[in-house]
C-alpha positions as CSV (number, residue, x, y, z in Angstrom):
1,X,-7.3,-17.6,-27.7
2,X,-8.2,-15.3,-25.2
3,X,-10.1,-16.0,-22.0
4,X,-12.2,-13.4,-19.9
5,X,-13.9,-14.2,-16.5
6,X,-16.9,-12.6,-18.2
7,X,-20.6,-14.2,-18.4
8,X,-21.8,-14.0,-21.7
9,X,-25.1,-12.0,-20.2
10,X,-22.8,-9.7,-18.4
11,X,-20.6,-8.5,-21.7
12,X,-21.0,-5.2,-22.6
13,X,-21.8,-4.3,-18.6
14,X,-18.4,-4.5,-17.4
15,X,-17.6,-1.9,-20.4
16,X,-20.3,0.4,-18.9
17,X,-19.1,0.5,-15.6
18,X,-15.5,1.5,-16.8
19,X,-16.9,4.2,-19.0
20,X,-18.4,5.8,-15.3
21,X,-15.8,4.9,-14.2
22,X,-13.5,7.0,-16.5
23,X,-15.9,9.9,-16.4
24,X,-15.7,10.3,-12.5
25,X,-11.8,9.8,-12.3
26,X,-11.4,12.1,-15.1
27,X,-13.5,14.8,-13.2
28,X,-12.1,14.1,-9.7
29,X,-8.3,14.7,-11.7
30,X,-10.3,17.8,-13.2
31,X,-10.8,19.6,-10.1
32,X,-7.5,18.2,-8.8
33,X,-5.2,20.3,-11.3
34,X,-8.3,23.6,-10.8
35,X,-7.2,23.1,-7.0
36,X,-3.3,23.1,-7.7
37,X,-3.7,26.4,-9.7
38,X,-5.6,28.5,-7.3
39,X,-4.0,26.9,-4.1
40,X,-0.5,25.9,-6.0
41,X,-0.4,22.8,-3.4
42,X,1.2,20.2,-4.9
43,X,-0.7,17.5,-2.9
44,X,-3.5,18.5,-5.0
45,X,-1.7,17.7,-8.4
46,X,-0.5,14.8,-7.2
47,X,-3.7,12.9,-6.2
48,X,-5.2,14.5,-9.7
49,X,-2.1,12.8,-10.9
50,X,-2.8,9.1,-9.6
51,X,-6.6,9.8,-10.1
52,X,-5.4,10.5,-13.9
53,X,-3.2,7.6,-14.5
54,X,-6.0,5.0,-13.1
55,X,-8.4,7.1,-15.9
56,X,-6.0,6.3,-18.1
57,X,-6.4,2.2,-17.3
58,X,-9.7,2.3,-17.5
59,X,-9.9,4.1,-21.2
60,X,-6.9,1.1,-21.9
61,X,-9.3,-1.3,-20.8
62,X,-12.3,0.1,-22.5
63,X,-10.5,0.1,-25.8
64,X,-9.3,-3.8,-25.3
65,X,-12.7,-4.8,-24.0
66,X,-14.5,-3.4,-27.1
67,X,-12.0,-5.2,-29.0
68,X,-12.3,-8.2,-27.8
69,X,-16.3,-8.5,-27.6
70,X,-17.0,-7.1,-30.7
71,X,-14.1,-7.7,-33.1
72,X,-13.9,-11.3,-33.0
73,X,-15.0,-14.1,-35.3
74,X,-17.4,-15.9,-33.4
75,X,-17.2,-16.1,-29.4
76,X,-18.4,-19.6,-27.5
77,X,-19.0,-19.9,-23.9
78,X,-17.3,-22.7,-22.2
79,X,-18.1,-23.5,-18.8
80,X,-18.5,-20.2,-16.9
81,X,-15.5,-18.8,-18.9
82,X,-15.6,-16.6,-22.2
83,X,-13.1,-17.8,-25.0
84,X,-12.9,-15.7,-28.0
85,X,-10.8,-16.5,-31.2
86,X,-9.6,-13.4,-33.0
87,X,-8.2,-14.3,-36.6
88,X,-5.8,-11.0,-37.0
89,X,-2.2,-11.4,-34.9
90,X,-2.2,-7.5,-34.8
91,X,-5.9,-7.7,-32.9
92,X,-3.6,-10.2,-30.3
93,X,-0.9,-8.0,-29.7
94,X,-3.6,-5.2,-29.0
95,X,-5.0,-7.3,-26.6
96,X,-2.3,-8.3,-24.9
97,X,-1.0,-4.5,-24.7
98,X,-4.0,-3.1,-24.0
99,X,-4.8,-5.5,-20.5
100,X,-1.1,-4.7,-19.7
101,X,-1.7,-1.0,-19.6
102,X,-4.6,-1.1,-17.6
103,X,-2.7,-3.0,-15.2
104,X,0.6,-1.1,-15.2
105,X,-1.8,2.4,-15.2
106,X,-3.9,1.1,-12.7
107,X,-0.9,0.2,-10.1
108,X,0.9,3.2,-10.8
109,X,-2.4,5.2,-9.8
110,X,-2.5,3.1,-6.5
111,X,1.5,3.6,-5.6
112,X,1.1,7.4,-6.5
113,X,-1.9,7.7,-4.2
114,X,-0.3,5.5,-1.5
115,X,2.7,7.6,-2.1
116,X,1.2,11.1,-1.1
117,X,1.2,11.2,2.4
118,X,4.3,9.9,3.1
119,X,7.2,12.5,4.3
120,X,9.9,10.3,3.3
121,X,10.6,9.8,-0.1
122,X,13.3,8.6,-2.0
123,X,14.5,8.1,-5.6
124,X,15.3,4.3,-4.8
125,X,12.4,3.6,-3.0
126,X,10.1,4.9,-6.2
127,X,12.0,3.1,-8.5
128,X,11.5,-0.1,-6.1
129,X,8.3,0.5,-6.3
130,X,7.8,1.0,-10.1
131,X,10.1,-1.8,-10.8
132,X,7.8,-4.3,-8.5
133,X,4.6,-2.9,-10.4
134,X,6.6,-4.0,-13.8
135,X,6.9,-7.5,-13.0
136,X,3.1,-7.6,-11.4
137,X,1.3,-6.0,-14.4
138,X,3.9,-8.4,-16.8
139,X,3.4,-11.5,-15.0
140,X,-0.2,-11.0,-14.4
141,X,-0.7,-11.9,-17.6
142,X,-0.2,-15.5,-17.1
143,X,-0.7,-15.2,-13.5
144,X,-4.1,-13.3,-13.1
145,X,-4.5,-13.2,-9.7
146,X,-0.9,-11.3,-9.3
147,X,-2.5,-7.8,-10.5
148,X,-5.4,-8.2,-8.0
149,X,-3.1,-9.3,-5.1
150,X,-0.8,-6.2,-5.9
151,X,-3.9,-3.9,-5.8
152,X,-5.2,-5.0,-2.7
153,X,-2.3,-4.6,-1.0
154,X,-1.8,-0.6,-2.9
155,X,-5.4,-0.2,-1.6
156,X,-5.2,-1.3,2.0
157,X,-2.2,0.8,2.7
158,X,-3.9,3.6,1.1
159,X,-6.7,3.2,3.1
160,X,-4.8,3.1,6.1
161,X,-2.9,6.3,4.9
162,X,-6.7,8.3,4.9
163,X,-7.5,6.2,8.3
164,X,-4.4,8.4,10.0
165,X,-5.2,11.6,8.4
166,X,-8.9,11.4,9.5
167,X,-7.8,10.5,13.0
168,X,-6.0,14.3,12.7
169,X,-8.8,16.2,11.0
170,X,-12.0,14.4,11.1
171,X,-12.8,15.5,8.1
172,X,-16.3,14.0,6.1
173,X,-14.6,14.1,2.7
174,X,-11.1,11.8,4.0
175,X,-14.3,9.5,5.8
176,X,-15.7,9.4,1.6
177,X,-12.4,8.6,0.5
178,X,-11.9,5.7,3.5
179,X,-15.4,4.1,2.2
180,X,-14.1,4.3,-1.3
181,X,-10.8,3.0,-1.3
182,X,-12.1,0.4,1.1
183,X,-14.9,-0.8,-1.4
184,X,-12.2,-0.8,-3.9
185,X,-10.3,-3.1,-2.1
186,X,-12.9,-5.2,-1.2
187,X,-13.7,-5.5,-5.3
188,X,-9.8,-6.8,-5.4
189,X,-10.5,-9.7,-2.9
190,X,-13.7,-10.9,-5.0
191,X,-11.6,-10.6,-8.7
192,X,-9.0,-12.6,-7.3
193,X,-11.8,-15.3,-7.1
194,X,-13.2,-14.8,-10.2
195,X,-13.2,-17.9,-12.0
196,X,-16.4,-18.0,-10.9
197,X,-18.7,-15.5,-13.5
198,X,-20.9,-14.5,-11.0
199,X,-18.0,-13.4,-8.9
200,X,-16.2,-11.6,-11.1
201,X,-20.3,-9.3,-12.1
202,X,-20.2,-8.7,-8.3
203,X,-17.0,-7.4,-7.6
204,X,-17.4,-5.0,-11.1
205,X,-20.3,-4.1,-9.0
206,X,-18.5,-3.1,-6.0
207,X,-16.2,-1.0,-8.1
208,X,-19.0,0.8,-10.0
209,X,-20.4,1.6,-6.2
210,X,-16.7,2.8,-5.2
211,X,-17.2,5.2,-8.3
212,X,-20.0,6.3,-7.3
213,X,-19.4,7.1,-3.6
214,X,-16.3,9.2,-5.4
215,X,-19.4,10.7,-8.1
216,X,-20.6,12.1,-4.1
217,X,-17.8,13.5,-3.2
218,X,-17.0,15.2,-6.3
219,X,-20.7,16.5,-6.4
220,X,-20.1,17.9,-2.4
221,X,-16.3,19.8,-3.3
222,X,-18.4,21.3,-6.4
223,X,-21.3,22.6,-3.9
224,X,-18.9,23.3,-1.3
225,X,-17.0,25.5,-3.5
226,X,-19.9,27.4,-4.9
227,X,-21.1,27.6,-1.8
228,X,-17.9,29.7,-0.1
229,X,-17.2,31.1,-3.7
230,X,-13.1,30.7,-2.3
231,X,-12.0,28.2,-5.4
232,X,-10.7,25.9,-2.7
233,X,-11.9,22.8,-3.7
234,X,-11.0,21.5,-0.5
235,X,-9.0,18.6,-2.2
236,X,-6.2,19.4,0.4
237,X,-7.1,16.4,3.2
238,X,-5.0,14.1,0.6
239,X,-2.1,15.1,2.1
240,X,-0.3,15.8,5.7
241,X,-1.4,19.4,6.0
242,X,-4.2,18.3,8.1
243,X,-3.0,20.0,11.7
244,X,-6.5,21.7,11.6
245,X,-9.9,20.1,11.8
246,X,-12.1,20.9,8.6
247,X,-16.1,19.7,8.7
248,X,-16.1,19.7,4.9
């Protein structure tokens, strides 16, 4: 038995906004790794990196979802809640792998984004770090609420992170990045409440809109680019080099 905070009018919506939301994070990763080659600043690949690894969670998640909507024997709404019987064990384990991956991708995203910025870095404190995502993404699977909580936290960190490097360079693209991150986060704090269906619709919302405001950016680094013809990208405000003020 499997239960998804899904209405039954809503299925097949959440899968949509995951597919866009795979598309833009594979792009964004895209022009992360064309930055690190003509620039070979590893800030750049590392941010493709995290942007890549949540990509990753959402094509897990997509796969599962799928799965789970359209694979089953017959699917009955109780209360608010979706509960679908699957009669296959091997379709069970896939389920149960598949939501773990998404979570364990997704976190690992978060912490390598988080990461980026910081000067100090350790072995121990990554593998601190990694090991506390372990146990989130396992015991979320029971405990629901424990991925979301582990996000929000990932998120509001990195949001502060772009807060301190926009306070250096003013840049328009790190002020992008603050709105999506922060809408992102916002989308945690409704999830974690969403037993409630219509909850759980809006705060898929507010994730498709953090997509999109990412879909913006993406679109201005491409103009930008073409624009100055210089290949830059202008991926680097993900990082500390920020001592001089950029418009972009």
């Amino acid at each position: 038995m499997k239960i998804v905070f899904t209405p039954d009018w809503f299925l097949g919506g959440d899968v949509l906004i995951e597919i866009i939301g795979f598309i833009i994070l594979s792009i964004f990763f895209y022009l992360c790794v064309k930055s690190y080659r003509l620039t070979k600043n590893k800030s750049s690949l590392i941010l493709g990196l995290g942007f890549f690894l949540i990509a990753l969670a959402e094509l897990a998640t997509i796969f599962t979802k799928v799965v789970l909507y359209y694979d089953s024997t017959f699917t009955q709404q109780v209360g608010r809640m979706v509960v679908t019987y699957q009669v296959v064990s091997s379709v069970d384990i896939f389920y149960y792998i598949g939501f773990f991956f998404h979570k364990l991708l997704t976190l690992l995203g978060f912490y390598v984004i988080y990461r980026l910025p910081r000067k100090e870095k350790s072995f121990g404190d990554v593998l601190i770090g990694i090991c506390f995502i372990i146990i989130a993404a396992l015991f979320s699977q029971t405990f629901y609420y424990l991925f979301h909580l582990t996000a929000l936290i990932l998120l509001i960190l990195i949001t502060n992170n772009y807060c301190e490097i926009y306070n250096k360079n003013k840049a328009k693209n790190t002020k992008i990045l603050i709105i999506a991150f922060s809408m992102l986060a916002l989308s945690q704090v409704i999830f974690i409440l969403s037993k409630l269906g219509v909850l759980y619709v809006i705060a898929q919302v507010l994730q498709l809109v953090s997509y999109l405001i990412l879909l913006i950016l993406i679109i201005k680094i491409i103009k930008y680019g073409k624009k100055k013809k210089q290949g830059r990208y202008n991926i680097r405000y993900a990082g500390k080099n920020s001592g001089k003020r950029r418009k972009n």
